[in-house]
N, C-alpha and C positions, 0 to 999 in steps of 0.2 A: 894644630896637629891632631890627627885620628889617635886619641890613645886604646879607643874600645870599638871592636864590630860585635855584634849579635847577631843570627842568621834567622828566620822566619822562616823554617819550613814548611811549604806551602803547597809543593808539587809545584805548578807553573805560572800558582802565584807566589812564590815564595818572594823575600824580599831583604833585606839588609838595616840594619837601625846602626848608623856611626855617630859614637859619641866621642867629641877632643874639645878643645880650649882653643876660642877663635879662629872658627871653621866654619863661620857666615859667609864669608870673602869668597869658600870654594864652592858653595853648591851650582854654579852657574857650570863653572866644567865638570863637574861629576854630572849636573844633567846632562850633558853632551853625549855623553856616551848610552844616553834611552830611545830606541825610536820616535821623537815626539817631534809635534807638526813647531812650526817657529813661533806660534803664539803662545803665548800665556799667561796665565791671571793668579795674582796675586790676593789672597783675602786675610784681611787682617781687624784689629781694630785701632782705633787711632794712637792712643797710647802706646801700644809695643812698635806701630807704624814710626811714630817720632823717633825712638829709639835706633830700630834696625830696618825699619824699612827701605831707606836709601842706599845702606852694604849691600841689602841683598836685590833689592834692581840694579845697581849696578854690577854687580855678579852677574845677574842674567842679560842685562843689557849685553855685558863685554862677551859674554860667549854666543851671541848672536840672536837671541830671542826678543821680540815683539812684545811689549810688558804691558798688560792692564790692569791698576790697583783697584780693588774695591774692600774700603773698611764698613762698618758695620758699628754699630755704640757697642761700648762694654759692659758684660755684664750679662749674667745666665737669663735674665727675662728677656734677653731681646734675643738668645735663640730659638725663632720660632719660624713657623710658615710664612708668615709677613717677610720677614727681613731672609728667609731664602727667596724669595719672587724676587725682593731687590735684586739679589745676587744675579739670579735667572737672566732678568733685562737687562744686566751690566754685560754678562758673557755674552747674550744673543749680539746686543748692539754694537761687541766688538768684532764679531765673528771669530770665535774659539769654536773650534769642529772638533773631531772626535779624538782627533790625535794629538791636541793640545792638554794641555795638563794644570791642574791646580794647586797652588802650594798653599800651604795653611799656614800662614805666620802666628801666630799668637798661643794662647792657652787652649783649656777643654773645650770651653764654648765657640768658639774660631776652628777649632779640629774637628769638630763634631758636624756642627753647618756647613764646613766647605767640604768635610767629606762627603758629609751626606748630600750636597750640592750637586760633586761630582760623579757619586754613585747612580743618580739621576737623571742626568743632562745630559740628553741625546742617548738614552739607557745606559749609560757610565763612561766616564772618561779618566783620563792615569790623575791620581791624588799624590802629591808629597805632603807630609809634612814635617813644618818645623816648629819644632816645640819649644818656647819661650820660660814656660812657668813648670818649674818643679816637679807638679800633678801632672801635666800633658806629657811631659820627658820620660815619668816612671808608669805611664798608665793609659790615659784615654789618646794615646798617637798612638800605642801599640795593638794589635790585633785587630782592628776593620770596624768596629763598632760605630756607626754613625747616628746621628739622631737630631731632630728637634724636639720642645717641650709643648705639649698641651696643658690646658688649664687644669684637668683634672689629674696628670702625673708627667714625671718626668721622661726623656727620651721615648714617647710614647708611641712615634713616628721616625719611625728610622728602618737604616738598613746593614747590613755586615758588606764593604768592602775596603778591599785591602788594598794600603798604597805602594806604589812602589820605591818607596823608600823612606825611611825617616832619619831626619839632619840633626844631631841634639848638641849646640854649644853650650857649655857649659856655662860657658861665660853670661849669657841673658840671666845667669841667677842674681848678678850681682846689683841688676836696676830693680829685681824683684822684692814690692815691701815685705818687711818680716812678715806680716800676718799669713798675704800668701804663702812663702815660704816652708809656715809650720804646716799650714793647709796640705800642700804639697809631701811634708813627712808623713802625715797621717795615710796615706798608702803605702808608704815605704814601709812603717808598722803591718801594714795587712799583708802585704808581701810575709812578711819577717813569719808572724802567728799562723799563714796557711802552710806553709810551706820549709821554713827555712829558720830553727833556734840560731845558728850561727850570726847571721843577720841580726836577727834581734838582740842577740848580745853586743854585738856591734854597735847597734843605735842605744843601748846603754850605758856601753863605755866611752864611745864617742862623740858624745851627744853635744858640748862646747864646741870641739871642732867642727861639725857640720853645720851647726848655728853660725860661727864665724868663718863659713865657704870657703873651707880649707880644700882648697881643687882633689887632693888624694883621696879624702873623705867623703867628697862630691861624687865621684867618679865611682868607686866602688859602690856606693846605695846605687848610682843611676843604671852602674851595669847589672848588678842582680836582680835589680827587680827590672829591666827588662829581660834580660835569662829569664829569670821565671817565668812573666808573662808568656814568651814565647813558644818557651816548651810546654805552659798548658795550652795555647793557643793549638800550638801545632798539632795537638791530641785530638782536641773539640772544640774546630774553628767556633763553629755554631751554636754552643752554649745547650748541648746535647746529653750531656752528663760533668765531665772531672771540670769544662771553665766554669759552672755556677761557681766553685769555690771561691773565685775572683771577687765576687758578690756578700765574702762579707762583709759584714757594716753595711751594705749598704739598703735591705730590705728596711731597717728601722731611718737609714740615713734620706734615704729619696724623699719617704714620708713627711720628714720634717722639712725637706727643701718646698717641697708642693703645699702643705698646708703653710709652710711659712711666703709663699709667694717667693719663693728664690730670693729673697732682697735678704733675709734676716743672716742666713750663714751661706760660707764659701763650701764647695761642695767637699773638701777633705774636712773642715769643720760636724758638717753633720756626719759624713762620714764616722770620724771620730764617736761622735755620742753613739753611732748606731754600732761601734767595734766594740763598746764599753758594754753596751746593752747587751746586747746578743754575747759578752761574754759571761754577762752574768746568767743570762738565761738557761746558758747552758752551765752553767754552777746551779741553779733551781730546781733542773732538771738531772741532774746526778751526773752529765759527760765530763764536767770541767772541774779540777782540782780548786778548793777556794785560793790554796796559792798561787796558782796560776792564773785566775782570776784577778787577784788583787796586779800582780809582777804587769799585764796587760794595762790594767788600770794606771799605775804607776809611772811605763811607760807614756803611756800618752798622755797624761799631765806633767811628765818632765817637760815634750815640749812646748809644753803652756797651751794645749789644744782642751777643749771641753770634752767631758764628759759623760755630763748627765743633761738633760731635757731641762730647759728653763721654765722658771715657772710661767704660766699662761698660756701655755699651751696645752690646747686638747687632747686628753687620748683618748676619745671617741673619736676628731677629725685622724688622728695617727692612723688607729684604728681603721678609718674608713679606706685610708688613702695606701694603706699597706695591703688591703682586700682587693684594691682596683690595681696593686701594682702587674706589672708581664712576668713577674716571676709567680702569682701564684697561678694554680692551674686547680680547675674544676672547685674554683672557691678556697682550695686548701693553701694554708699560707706555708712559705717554704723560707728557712733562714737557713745561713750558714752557723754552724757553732762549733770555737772551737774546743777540740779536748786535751790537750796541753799546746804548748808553744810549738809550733811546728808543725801543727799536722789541725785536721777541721774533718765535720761531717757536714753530711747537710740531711738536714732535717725537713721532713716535707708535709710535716701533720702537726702543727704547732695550731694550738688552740688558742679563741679569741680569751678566756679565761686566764690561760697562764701569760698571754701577751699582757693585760689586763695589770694583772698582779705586780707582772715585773713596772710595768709605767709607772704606777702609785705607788711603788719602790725606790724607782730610781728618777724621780720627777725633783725638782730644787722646790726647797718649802719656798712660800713666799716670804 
C-alpha cells in the first residue's frame, strides 16, 4: 500500500517518488500508464536480484512488457566505464529503442550506472528507479544525478537526468545488513543538520525504533528527506547555488572513498566522517556553536557510524583528492558547514592550511 507520494517539480520533467510497504508486486501497472515502448531492461546486482528480482519481472511480465535483466557485481568499484559498455551491449543486443525504459533495482551504485546508462543510450531514454538500500530511498534516486567513478575521484563522469519515477518499498530494508542500514542514516542526519532540527530531534529520540524498522519510523525519515531533497532539487536542479547544500559531508567524504579505492567504506560511512569533520571545521572557524558541534557528533556515533579519519591514512592524498574533486572551482576548495542544526553555509575559500589543521585534529592516533 502507497502510504507517501512526493512531487518533483520539474516543469515537464517533473516526476513522483511513492513510498508504501509491499509495493514491488505493483510497479508493472503503474508503468502502464507511461508512454513506454514494450521492452524493457532490468539492471541490478546479483544479490538484491535473488531477493526481489523475480516480484518485480514478474510485475512487468504480467502487465505486458518484454523483460531484459542485466546485473552487474556489487560494489562501488565496479561502477565504472567498463561495466557501463556491458550494460551498452546487453541493451543494444536486445533491441531497447528509445521508448523503452530502465528500471534500476538495487542501491546508489546500480541507481547511478543505469541512470547514467539511460541518460546516454541513444542520447536518453525514461529511467525508473527502485530503490533497495536506505541511502538510494532517501538520496542518490532522488534528483537526476547520475555518474560513474574514475581512478582519480568519485562520480567524475556523469550526467543530471531525471526519472520518471521513483518505487520505494519499504519493505527491501528488512533483507538489508545492519551495516548498510546505519550507512543509509548517515544522510538522513545530513538531511536533519541542512535543513530541518525537527528531523533531527527525531533521529534522537527515535533512534531504537528505526534501528529495529519500526515501518512508522521508517516511513517518516524516508518521506522527509525526500521532501527535502525535492524541494531543493526543485530550486537548482543543477547544483547552481541552494543544491550544493546537499554536499555536506560529502567534500571530505568522496576524498576518503577515492584515496581509500571505494573497497574501505560504504559511501554513508565516509560520508559520516566527512559530516563530523566539516562540522568541526566550521567550529574552528567561528560559524558553529561547539554545542552544536559536539549534539552532530553525538548523533552520528549513536548510530554506530564513524567519525573520525582512521589512522593510515593520508592527508596529503585527502588533500590531493579533495583539490581534484567537481566541487572545487578555480582551485578553491568549497565545503558545506554547518552553523547550527538546521540550517548550513557554504563556504567557498577554505584553505589547504585550515583543511590541514583540522586532519591532524581529528585523524585516530594509531
Amino acid at each position: 500500500m502507497i502510504a507517501n507520494t512526493v512531487r518533483v517539480h520539474l516543469g515537464e520533467r517533473s516526476y513522483s517518488i511513492y513510498i508504501g510497504s509491499g509495493i514491488l508486486d505493483e510497479i508493472g501497472e503503474r508503468l502502464v500508464s507511461f508512454p513506454l515502448s514494450p521492452k524493457i531492461a532490468v539492471v541490478s546486482n546479483p544479490t538484491v536480484f535473488s531477493f526481489y528480482g523475480e516480484r518485480v519481472a514478474r510485475s512487468l511480465r504480467g502487465a505486458g512488457f518484454d523483460l531484459l535483466t542485466v546485473t552487474i557485481p556489487d560494489g562501488e568499484e565496479f561502477k565504472t566505464l567498463e561495466w557501463a559498455q556491458h550494460i551498452y551491449d546487453r541493451l543494444l543486443e536486445f533491441g531497447l529503442d528509445r521508448s523503452s525504459a530502465i528500471v534500476a533495482l538495487g542501491g546508489g551504485v546500480i541507481g547511478d550506472i543505469a541512470g547514467f546508462v539511460a541518460s546516454t543510450y541513444m542520447r536518453g531514454i525514461p529511467c525508473v528507479h527502485v530503490p533497495t538500500t536506505l541511502l538510494a530511498q532517501v538520496d542518490s534516486s532522488v534528483g537526476g544525478k547520475t555518474g560513474v567513478n574514475h581512478r582519480l575521484g568519485k562520480n567524475m563522469i556523469g550526467t543530471f537526468w531525471q526519472p520518471i519515477m521513483v518505487w520505494i518499498d519499504t519493505d527491501t530494508l528488512t533483507t538489508l545488513p545492519e551495516r548498510e542500514l546505519r550507512a543509509g542514516l548517515a544522510e538522513v542526519i545530513k538531511y536533519s543538520v541542512i535543513r530541518d532540527e525537527d528531523l533531527f530531534a527525531f533521529l534522537e529520540g527515535k533512534r531504537d525504533g528505526i534501528l529495529r524498522l519500526e515501518s512508522g519510523a521508517l516511513a517518516h525519515i524516508i518521506w522527509r528527506s525526500c521532501d527535502i531533497k525535492a524541494d531543493v532539487v526543485a530550486k537548482d536542479e543543477r547544483e547552481s547555488g541552494l543544491r550544493a547544500i546537499l554536499n555536506y559531508g560529502h567534500t571530505i567524504g568522496h576524498a576518503l572513498e577515492t584515496v581509500s579505492g571505494y573497497t574501505r567504506f560504504l559511501h554513508g560511512e565516509a560520508v559520516a566522517i566527512g559530516m563530523h569533520m566539516e562540522a568541526r571545521l566550521s567550529e574552528m572557524l567561528g560559524f558553529l556553536a561547539p554545542r552544536d558541534a559536539l549534539r552532530i557528533r553525538e548523533l552520528i556515533e549513536a548510530f554506530a557510524l564513524p567519525s573520525r579519519i582512521p589512522h593510515g591514512i593520508s592527508a596529503n592524498d585527502i588533500l590531493a583528492s579533495i583539490k581534484l574533486d567537481k566541487k572545487a572551482v578555480a582551485g578553491e576548495i568549497t565545503c558545506v558547514l554547518p552553523v547550527r542544526v538546521g540550517g548550513v553555509r557554504i563556504e567557498r575559500s577554505i584553505t589547504k592550511n585550515a583543511l590541514r589543521a583540522l586532519l591532524a585534529a581529528e585523524t585516530q592516533p594509531a
